[in-house]
N, C-alpha and C positions, 0 to 999 in steps of 0.2 A: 505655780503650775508645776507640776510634777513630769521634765523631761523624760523619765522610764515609760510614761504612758504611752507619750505620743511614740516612743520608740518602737514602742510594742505594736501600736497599732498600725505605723510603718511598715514594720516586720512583716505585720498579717498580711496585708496588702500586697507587698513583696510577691510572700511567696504563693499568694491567692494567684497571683502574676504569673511567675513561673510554672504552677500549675497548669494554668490553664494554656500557658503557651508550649506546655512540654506534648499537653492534648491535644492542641492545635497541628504541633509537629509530627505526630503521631499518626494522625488521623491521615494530616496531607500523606504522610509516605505508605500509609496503607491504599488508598487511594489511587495515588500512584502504580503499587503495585499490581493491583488489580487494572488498569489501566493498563496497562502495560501488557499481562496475562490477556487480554481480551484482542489486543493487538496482534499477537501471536497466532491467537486461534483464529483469527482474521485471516493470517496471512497465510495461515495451513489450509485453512478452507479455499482462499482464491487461487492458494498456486493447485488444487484437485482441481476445483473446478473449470479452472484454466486446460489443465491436464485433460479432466473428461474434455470438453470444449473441442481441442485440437481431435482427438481420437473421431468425432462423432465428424468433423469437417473433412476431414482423410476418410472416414469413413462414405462420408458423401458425394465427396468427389469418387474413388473408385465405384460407386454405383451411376454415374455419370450425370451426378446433376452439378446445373452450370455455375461458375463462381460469383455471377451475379446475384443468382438463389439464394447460393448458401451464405452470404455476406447480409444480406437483405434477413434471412430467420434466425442468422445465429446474433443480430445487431453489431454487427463488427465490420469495416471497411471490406473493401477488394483487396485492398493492398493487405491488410491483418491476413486473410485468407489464405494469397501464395504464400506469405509466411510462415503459416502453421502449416499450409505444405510443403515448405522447403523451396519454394521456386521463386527462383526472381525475376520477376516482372518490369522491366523498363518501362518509366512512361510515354519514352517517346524512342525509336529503333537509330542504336546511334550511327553517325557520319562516319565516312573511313576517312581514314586521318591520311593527311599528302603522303606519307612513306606508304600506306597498304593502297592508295588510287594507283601508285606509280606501278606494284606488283600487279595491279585487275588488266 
């Protein structure tokens, strides 16, 4: 048997191999990239939308509807709400502490 053969046909296989793993590699990082690209526009779109969002709940509140409402149509908590209006809402009105009862 003639080892140049099988050498050769080695070889092919080889780099049949390589080929296709170099396509493989290729492909994943194209892939990727566009992955990637779309995650962006993702994130460009949610931080507007976020942006409009806030704008339209400020907007609602100075027209005087209540935060209940606006939490309820905009599908966002109560508490999301005084947030995007800047306000902080405690859940519960806090206790004065022994040094401020000793000044009442």
């Amino acid at each position: 048997m003639n080892t140049g053969y099988v050498r050769q046909l080695d070889t092919k296989k080889f780099v049949k191999y390589l080929y296709t793993a170099m396509l493989d590699h290729a492909t994943a990082i194209v892939e990727l990239q566009f992955a990637a690209h779309r995650r962006k526009r993702a994130e460009e779109t949610r931080r507007t939308a976020v942006s409009e969002l806030r704008e339209r709940v400020i907007d609602a509140h100075e027209a005087g509807v209540p935060v209940v409402r606006i939490a309820r149509e905009a599908g966002v908590s109560r508490q999301a709400v005084y947030e995007m209006l800047g306000l902080r809402r405690l859940s519960r009105p806090r206790l004065p502490t022994p040094a401020q009862r000793t000044q009442l």
